[in-house]
C-alpha positions in Angstrom: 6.1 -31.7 -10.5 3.1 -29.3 -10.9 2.3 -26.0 -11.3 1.0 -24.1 -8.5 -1.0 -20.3 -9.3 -3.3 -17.7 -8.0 -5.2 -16.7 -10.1 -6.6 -12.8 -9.0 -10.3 -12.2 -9.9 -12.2 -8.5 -10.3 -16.0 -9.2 -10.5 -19.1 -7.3 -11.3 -20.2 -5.8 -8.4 -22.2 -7.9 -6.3 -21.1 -10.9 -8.0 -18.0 -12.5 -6.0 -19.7 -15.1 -3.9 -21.3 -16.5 -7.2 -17.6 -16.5 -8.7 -15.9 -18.2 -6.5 -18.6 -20.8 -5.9 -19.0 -21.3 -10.0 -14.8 -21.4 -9.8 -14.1 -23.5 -7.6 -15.9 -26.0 -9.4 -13.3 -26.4 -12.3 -10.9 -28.8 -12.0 -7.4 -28.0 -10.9 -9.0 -25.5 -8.6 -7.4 -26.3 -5.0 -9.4 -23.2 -3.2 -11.4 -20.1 -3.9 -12.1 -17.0 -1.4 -14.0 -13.9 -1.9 -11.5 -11.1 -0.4 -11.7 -7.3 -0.3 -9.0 -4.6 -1.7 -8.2 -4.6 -5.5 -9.6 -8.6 -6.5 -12.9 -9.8 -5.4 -11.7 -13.9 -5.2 -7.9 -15.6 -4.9 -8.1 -18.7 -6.7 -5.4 -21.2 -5.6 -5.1 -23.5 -8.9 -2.7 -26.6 -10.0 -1.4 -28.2 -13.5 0.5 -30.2 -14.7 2.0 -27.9 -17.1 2.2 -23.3 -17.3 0.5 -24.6 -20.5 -2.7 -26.6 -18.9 -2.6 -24.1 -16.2 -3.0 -21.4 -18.9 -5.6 -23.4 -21.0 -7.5 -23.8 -17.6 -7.3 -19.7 -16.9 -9.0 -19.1 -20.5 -11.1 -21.7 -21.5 -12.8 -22.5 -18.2 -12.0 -19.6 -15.7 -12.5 -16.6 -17.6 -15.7 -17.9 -19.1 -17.7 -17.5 -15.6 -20.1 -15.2 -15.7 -19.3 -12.0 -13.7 -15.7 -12.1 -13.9 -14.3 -9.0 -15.4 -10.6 -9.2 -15.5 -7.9 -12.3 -13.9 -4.4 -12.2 -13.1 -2.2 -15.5 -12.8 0.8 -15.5 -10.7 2.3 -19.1 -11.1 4.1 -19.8 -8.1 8.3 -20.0 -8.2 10.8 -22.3 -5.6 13.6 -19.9 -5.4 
């Protein structure tokens, strides 16, 4: 079974549209939307492990330019 997450993106201002087009080019990325309020894009993401899924979030996600801050909410079946 994988691991499902959304990954919540602030951006530089101006620079969401850029984000989520560069991010949802890595791969596990199932969708990326710019959206208003708080974060900038809501990345939908899958792994086969919390530990891919985390390796993904740092070492290809956060890397984008014009992302300032993410938060990853792994999804749970209660």
């Amino acid at each position: 079974m994988s691991v499902i997450a959304y990954v919540l993106i602030q951006t530089e201002v101006g620079k969401a549209a850029q984000v989520a087009s560069e991010v949802a080019k890595v791969d596990g990325v199932v969708s990326a939307e710019d959206v208003t309020g708080p974060y900038d894009v809501i990345v939908r993401a899958e792994a086969n492990s919390i530990d891919e899924l985390g390796k993904m979030v740092v070492s290809r996600v956060q890397l984008i330019d014009g992302i300032t801050r993410t938060l990853t909410c792994p999804v749970v079946n209660l």
